[in-house]
Each structure stands twice: as C-alpha cells, then as structure tokens.
C-alpha positions in Angstrom: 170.0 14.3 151.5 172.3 13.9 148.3 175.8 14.4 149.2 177.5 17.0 146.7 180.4 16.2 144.7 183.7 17.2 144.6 182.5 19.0 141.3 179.7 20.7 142.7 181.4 21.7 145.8 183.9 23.5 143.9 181.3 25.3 142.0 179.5 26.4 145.1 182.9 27.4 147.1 184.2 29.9 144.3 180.9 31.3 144.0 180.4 32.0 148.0 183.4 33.5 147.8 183.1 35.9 144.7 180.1 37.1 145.8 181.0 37.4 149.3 184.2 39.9 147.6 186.9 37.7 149.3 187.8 37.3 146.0 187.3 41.1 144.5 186.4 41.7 141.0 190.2 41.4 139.0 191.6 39.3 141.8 193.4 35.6 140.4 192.1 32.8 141.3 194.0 29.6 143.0 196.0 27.8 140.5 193.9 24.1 139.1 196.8 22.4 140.5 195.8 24.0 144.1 192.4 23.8 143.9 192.9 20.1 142.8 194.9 19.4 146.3 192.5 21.3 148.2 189.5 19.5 147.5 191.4 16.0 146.9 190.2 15.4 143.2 191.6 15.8 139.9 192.7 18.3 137.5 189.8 17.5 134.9 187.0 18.1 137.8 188.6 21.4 138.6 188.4 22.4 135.0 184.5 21.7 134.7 183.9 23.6 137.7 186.3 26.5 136.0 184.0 25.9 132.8 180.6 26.1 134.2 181.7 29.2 136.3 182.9 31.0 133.0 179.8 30.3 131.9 177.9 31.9 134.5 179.8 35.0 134.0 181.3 34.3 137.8 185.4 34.6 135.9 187.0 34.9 132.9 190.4 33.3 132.1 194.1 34.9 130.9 196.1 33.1 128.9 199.1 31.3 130.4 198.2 33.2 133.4 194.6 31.7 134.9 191.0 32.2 135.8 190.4 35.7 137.3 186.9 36.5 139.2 184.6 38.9 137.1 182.4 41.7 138.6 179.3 40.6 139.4 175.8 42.3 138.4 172.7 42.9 140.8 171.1 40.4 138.9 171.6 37.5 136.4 168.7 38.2 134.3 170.7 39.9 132.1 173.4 37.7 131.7 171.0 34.9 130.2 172.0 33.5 126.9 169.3 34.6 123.8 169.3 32.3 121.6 168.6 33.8 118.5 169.6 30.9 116.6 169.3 26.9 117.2 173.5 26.3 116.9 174.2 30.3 117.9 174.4 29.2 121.7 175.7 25.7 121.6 178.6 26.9 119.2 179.5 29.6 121.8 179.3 27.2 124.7 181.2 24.3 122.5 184.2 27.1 122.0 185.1 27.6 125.6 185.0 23.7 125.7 187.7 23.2 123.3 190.0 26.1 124.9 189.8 23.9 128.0 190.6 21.3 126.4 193.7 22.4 124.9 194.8 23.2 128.7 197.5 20.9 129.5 196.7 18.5 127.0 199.9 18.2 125.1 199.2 14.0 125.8 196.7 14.5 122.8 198.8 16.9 120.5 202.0 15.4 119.9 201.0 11.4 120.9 198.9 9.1 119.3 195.9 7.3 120.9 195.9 3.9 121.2 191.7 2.9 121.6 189.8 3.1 117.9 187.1 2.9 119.7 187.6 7.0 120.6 188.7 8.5 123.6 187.6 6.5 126.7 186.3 10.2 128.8 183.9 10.5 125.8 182.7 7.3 125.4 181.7 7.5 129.3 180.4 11.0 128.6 177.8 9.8 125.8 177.4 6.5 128.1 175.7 8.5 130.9 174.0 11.0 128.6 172.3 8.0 126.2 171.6 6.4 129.3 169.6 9.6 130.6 167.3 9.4 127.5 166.6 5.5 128.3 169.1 4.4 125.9 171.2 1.5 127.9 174.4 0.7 126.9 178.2 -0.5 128.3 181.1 1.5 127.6 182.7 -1.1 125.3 179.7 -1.0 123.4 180.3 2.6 122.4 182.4 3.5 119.2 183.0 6.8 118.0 183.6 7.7 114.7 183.9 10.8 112.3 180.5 11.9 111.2 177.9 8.9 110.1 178.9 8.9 107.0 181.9 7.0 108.0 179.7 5.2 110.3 177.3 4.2 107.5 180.3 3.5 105.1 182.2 1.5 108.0 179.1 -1.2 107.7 178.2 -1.6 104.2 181.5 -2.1 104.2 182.1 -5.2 107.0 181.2 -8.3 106.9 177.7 -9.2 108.6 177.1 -12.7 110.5 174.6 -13.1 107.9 177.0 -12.9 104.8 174.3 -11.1 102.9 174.9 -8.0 101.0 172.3 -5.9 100.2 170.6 -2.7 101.8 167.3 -1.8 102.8 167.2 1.9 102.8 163.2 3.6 102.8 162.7 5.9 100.0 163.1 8.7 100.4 166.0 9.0 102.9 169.2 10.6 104.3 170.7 11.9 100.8 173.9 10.7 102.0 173.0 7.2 102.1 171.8 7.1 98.8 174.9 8.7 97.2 176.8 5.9 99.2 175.1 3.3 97.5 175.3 4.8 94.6 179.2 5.8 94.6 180.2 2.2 95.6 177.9 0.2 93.6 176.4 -1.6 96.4 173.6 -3.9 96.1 170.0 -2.8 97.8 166.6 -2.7 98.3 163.9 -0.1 98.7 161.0 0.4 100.6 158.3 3.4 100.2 158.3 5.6 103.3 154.9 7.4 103.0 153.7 10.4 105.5 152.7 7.7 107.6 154.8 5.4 107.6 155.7 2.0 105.5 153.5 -1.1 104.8 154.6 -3.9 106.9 153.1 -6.5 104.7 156.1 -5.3 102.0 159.2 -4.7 104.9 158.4 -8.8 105.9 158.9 -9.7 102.1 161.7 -8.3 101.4 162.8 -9.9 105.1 162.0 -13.6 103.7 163.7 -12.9 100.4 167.0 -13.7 102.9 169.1 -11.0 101.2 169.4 -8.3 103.4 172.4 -6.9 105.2 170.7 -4.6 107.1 167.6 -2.2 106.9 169.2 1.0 107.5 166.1 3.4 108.7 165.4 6.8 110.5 162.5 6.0 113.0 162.3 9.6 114.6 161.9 13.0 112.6 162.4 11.0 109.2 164.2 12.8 107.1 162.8 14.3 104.8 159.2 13.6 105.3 159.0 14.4 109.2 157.2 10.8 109.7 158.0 9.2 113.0 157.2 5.4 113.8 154.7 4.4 116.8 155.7 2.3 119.3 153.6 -0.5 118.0 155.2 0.1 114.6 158.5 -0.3 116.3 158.0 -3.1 118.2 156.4 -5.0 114.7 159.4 -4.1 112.6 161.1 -5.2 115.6 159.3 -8.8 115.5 159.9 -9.1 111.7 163.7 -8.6 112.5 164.0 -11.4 115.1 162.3 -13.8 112.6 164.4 -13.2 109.8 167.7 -12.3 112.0 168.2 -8.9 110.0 169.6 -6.1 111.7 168.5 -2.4 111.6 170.1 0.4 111.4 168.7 3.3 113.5 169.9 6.6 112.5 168.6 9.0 116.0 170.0 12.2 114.0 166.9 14.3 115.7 166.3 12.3 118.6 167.5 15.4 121.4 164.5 17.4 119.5 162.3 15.1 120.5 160.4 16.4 123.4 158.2 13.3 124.4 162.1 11.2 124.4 160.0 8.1 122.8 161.1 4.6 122.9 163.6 4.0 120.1 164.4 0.5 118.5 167.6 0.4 120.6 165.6 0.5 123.9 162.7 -2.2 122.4 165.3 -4.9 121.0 165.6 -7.9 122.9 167.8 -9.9 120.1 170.8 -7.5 119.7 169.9 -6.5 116.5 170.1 -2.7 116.3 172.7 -0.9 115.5 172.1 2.4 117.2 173.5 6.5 115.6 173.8 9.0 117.5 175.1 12.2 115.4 176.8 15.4 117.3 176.4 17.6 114.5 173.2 17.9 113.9 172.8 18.6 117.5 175.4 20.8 118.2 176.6 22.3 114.6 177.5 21.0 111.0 181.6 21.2 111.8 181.8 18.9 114.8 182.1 15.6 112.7 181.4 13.4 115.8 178.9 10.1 115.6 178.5 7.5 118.4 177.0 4.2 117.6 175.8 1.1 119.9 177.3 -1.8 118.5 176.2 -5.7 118.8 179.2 -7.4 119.9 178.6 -9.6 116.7 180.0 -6.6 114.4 181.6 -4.9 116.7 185.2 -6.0 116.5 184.7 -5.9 112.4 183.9 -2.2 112.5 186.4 -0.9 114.9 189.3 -3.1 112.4 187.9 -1.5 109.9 188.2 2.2 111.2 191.6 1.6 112.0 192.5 1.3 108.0 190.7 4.9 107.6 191.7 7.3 110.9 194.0 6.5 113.7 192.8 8.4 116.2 190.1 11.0 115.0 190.8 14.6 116.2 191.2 13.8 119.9 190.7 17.6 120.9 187.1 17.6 119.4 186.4 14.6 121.6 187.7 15.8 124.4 186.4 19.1 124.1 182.6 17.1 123.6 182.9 15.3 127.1 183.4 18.5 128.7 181.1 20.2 127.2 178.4 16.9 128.1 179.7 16.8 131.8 179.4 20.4 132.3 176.0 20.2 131.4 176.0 22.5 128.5 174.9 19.7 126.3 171.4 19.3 127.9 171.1 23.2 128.4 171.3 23.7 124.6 168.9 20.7 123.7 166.2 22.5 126.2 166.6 25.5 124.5 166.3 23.9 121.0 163.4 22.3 122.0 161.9 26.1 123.1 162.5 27.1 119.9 161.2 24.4 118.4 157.6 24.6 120.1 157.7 28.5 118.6 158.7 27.5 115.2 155.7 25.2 115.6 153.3 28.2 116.8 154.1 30.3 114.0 153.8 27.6 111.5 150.1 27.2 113.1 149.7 30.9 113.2 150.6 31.2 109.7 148.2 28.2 108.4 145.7 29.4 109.9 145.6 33.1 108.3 146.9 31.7 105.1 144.5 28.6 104.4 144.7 26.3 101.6 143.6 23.2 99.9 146.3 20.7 100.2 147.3 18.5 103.1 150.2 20.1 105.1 152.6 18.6 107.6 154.5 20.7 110.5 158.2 19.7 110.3 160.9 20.8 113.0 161.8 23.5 111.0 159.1 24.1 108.5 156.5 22.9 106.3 155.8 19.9 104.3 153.1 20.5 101.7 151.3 17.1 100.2 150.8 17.6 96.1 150.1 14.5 95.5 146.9 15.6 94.3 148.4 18.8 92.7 147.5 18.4 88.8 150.4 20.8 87.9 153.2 18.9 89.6 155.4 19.6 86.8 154.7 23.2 86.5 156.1 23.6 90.5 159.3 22.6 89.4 159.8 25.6 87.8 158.8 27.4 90.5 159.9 29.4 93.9 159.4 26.5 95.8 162.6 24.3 97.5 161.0 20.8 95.3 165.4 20.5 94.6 165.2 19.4 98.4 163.6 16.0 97.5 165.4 15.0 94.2 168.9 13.6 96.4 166.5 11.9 98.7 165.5 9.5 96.3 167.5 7.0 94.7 165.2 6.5 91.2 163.5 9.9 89.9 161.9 12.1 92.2 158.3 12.2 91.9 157.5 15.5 93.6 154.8 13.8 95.8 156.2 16.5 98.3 157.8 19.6 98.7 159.3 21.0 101.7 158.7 24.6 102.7 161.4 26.4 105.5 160.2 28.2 107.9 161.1 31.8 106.3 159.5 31.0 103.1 155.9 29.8 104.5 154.3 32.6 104.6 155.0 33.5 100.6 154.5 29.8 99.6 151.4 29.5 100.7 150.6 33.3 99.0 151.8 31.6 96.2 149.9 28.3 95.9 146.5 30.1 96.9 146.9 32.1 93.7 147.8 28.5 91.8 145.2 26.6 93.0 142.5 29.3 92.7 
C-alpha cells in the first residue's frame, strides 16, 4: 500500500477534523509555522495543502491573520467548479496561487535571483509534469523564459553548432514567427504545410541545401490549419534531421488539448536535435507570459547568456505562483476540463454540419471550423465578406492565398447559412 505524504497527510488531517467540528465553522486554524513542526516538513508543503483545501471550499484565508475553517455543505455537488469558459476556471484557480505565493516571499520581492535559467521549484514543477505526458527531461535541461516569443527570438538569435543561418518555418504558421523574421531581416526558407501535412520529398531538399539553422515547426494542432503529424511522419522528418544534423524546433503550444497525448518529436529523437516549447499561456491564459523549453546541451549555454542581456530574473512571483499551482494539482484539473469542453465544441460542430450541409471540404478545429475553398471560384469575392479570411493573411509570410478560412465556433452556424446561399 502507497505510503501518503507529508502533503497528503496534511490534507486528509484538516479535513477529518473540519468535518468532524473539532474545528467549528469560523474557528482559526494552526499557524503554517505549526503545522510545519507538527508534521516535520516545510513551510511550502503546508501551503499546498492550505491551497488545495481552499480550493475545496474546506477554509478561507484572512489577511495577515490566517486560514480559518468554512462551513461545510451536506454535499459537494454544489461546490463543483462550471466551467463556462476554457481560461474562466484556471484563471480563478491561478489567482489563489499567486496570493500564496506572495506569503512570506519577500526573498523574491526585494532580491534578485541568481539562476537565468528560472526559478529552480518551477523548473522541477514542469520537470515532473512533462515527464507525466512522456516527455523526459533533467532539470538542467529546463529553461524558462518570458513567453515564446522570446524563446523563438532567443535562437534565431544564438549561434548554432552548424554556423548556418537561415529558418525553415511551414507556411502558414504561428503569425509571430513570421513577423520575427520579418522585423529582423533574418534569412529563411519555406515549406507548404497543406491540410495534410508537408511533402517530404521537398523538407529533405531544402535539408541537403546545408543552410538551415533550424526548421522551426508546430507538429500538434498546427496552427492555423489544425493538421497534426503521424507518428511515421514524425519519425521521417526525424530521420531526415539526423542525416543532415538540422535541428527542429517543436512548438507543443496545444499539446495539453491533446487527448490521445501522442508521441511528440522530443520523445522520438535519439540525436539531441529538438528543441522542445512548451507555452503556459495558451494553456492557462494570454497574461501569464511563461514558456519552458528542453534544450540540447549544444545550445544550451548560448541561450541562457543570451537571456541574461534581455531579463534578469523574469517576474519570479508568476513562477512561483505556476509551481504551486502545478504541484497542487490544479494544472491537470483544468487541462481535463479543457479537454471536456473540447469533445462538446466538437459535438456541436458535428451537430451543426450535419443540419447545415454543404459542398466544400470542412475540417473540425479545437475551437471551430476550417472550411477548404480551394475549389471556391469566388475566392476573391469572400474577402469582402462576413467571414474571419483576415485570420490567415499574418500566417503567411508572401500573400495570402485564401486557400482557407477559419470559422469560430459562434459564427458556424451563420457561415455555413451563408455559403449555402453562395454556392447555390
């Protein structure tokens, strides 16, 4: 039988004993400090036990006075979180995070840190949560920075072992990575990303060209087209890699949606070639400007010298207020109910499709609809219409041809109302 921890032993003892009234509704609580001798651990594992009970609705907390027990209700049915929206929860859950944080913490106020690499509690945090998805990584490996667009500007920046310069990007892609290229100047490459995929044939030539710095890609939930790579397609690109010594970039900014938790290039590569992106604000909210990335020891060192011209120590509360908030557990309770809402985005984009039918391919996405006019013969007409076709035009770094057009989820319904009556 599992042994508890010290964690979950607190958790269970302050329950017992709120429900069992010896501590009434209203009554204080022993102080952290106490609670910390009692059960011979430290201040930061009291605190997560404080914060999952708070979120249970077993206490409530005073400021500069302590945690207090709350009365408790016949049943907990009621006290269930609705999420009503994706970020609604995880923003409420995050906000009790970072007034823990700020607990006792003047260390992170009024000093500065000494490891770019980000605060060391996170680091282990996202360790042990990457590791739970199968993606294997040490500590040191681990660098956090402020958002990926610093990550992706911290390596086109660096020197590679390679000493070439120019970027593979897919086309279309993250909009942000194209006005980076862009805004600096920076020599690259394309490569067509189509609905399904790219033509391998085309990735290996520009490999043997011997100019690339990195092909910087989105293998899961590609954004904006929705395409995600096979396994065999992974493991190919992966192949073409080794032989020409290129790394990858893999930006996993959807991977937590992704209910099947495929195999990503990080977890295939045998050659320490990937350079793996994890982004917190697309899984948690747009504000929380925290990215983790897996770094080959080659480039690490370059990259974390390089930080250290732009940010010192990047808002230290934020990261510590993320560990808690992963360690408590309330990381992995949002991303479940994400992926609930997902699967009923997906049910009424079905449901719609089906009593709205109409003659043009169409493409679920996480969070709505990607219509295929490739065949449309009044492309140029759409642009002048209802219909989000602005959505593509940053994602490409040439014109946009309005191949696609991406439909949210609120507007499906009178999109397709709309093209039935323009196709007719």
């Amino acid at each position: 039988m599992k042994q508890e921890s010290k964690y979950e032993q607190v958790v269970h003892y302050l329950k017992n004993e709120i429900e069992s009234g010896r501590f009434p509704t209203g009554s204080r609580l022993p102080s952290i400090r106490r609670l910390s001798q009692d059960f011979h651990c430290s201040k930061d594992t009291i605190q997560r036990a404080l914060l999952e009970l708070r979120y249970q609705k077993y206490i409530y907390s005073k400021p500069q006075s302590g945690y207090y027990a709350l009365e408790q209700q016949s049943s907990h049915d009621d006290l269930e979180i609705l999420v009503n929206d994706e970020h609604l929860g995880a923003y409420d859950d995050f906000r009790l995070c970072v007034n823990e944080s700020l607990i006792g913490r003047e260390n992170y106020l009024y000093n500065y840190y000494e490891h770019q690499e980000g605060l060391e509690e996170l680091r282990k945090s996202v360790q042990k949560l990457l590791f739970e998805q199968a993606i294997y990584s040490k500590p040191d490996q681990l660098v956090l920075t402020s958002g990926t667009q610093q990550a992706l500007f911290i390596l086109s920046q660096i020197d590679f072992p390679s000493r070439t310069q120019e970027i593979l990007v897919e086309q279309p892609t993250y909009h942000r990575m194209n006005q980076l290229l862009l805004a600096q100047g920076l020599p690259y490459q394309t490569i067509e990303r189509r609905i399904d995929g790219i033509d391998l044939n085309e990735l290996e030539q520009h490999f043997k060209k011997g100019k690339i710095k990195f092909f910087y890609t989105i293998p899961r939930f590609h954004y904006p087209l929705g395409h995600s790579y096979t396994d065999q397609e992974k493991r190919a690109i992966l192949d073409l890699a080794a032989k020409y010594q290129i790394y990858i970039v893999e930006d996993d900014y959807l991977g937590d949606l992704d209910p099947k938790m495929g195999q990503t290039f990080h977890y295939l590569d045998q050659n320490d070639l990937v350079i793996y992106i994890k982004s917190f604000s697309t899984s948690l909210f747009p504000a929380l400007r925290i990215t983790a990335l897996i770094l080959p020891n080659a480039i690490k060192e370059a990259f974390v010298s390089y930080k250290n011209i732009l940010d010192y120590d990047n808002n230290l509360i934020m990261q510590k207020a993320l560990s808690l908030y992963i360690d408590s557990q309330l990381f992995e309770k949002n991303r479940l109910a994400r992926l609930v809402l997902q699967e009923k985005k997906q049910a009424q984009i079905q449901k719609l499709l089906k009593s709205n039918p109409i003659n043009l391919p169409t493409y679920p996405l996480h969070d709505g609809l990607l219509l295929d006019l490739r065949q449309y013969p009044k492309i140029a007409s759409l642009k002048h219409s209802s219909l989000d076709l602005d959505f593509f035009e940053t994602s490409y770094l040439s014109t946009c041809p309005y191949h696609f057009a991406k439909v949210p989820l609120e507007k499906i319904e009178t999109t397709l109302d709309y093209l039935k009556t323009e196709l007719d």
